[in-house]
C-alpha positions in Angstrom: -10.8 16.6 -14.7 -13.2 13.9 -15.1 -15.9 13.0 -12.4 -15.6 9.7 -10.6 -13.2 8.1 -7.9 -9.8 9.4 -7.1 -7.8 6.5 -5.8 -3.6 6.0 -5.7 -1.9 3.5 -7.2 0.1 1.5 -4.3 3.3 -0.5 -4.4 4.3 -3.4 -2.3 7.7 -4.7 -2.6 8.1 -8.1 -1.0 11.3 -10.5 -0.9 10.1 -13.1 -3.3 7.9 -10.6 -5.5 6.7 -7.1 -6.2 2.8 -5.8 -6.3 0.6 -3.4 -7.4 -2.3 -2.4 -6.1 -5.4 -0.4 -6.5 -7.9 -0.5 -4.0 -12.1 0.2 -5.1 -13.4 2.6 -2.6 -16.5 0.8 -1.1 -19.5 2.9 -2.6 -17.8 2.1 -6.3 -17.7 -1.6 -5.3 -21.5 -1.8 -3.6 -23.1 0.2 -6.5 -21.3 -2.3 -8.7 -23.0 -5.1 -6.7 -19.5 -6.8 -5.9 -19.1 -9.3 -4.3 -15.5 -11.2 -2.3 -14.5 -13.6 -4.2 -15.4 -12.3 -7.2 -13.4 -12.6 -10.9 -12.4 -9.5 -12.9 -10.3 -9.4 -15.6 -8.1 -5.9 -16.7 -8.2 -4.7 -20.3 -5.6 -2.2 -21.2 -7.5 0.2 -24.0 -4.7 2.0 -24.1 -1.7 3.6 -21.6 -4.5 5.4 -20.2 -7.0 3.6 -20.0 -7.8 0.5 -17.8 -11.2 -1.2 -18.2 -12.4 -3.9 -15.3 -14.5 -6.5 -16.6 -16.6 -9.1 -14.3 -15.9 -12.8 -15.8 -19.2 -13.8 -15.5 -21.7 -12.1 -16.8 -24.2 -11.1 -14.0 -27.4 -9.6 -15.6 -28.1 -5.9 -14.4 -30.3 -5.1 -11.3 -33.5 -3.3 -12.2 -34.8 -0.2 -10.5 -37.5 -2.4 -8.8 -34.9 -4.7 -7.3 -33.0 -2.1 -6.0 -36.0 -0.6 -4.1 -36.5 -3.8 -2.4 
């Protein structure tokens, strides 16, 4: 099994359409510094594999900021 964040994938079925979700548990999301609002786009690597990309680039927070 591989380490990391166990989460269900959740299905919401609606007259007018049908949804998927996947929620990010919160210390994924703030350790990711991100943000409401924000863009991501989904890249399927392969039927296994989902990758979650920010948009926009944000450059990486240093040690030093992360202190402060």
């Amino acid at each position: 099994m591989d380490a990391g964040y166990a989460v269900k994938l959740q299905k919401v079925e609606r007259p007018t359409n049908r949804s998927y979700y996947i929620n990010l548990p919160v210390a994924l999301a703030e350790a990711l510094d991100m943000r409401k609002g924000e863009e991501f786009t989904w890249i399927v690597e392969d039927k296994n594999t989902l990758i979650l990309k920010r948009k926009k680039f944000r450059k990486p927070r240093t040690l030093k900021e992360i202190k402060s």
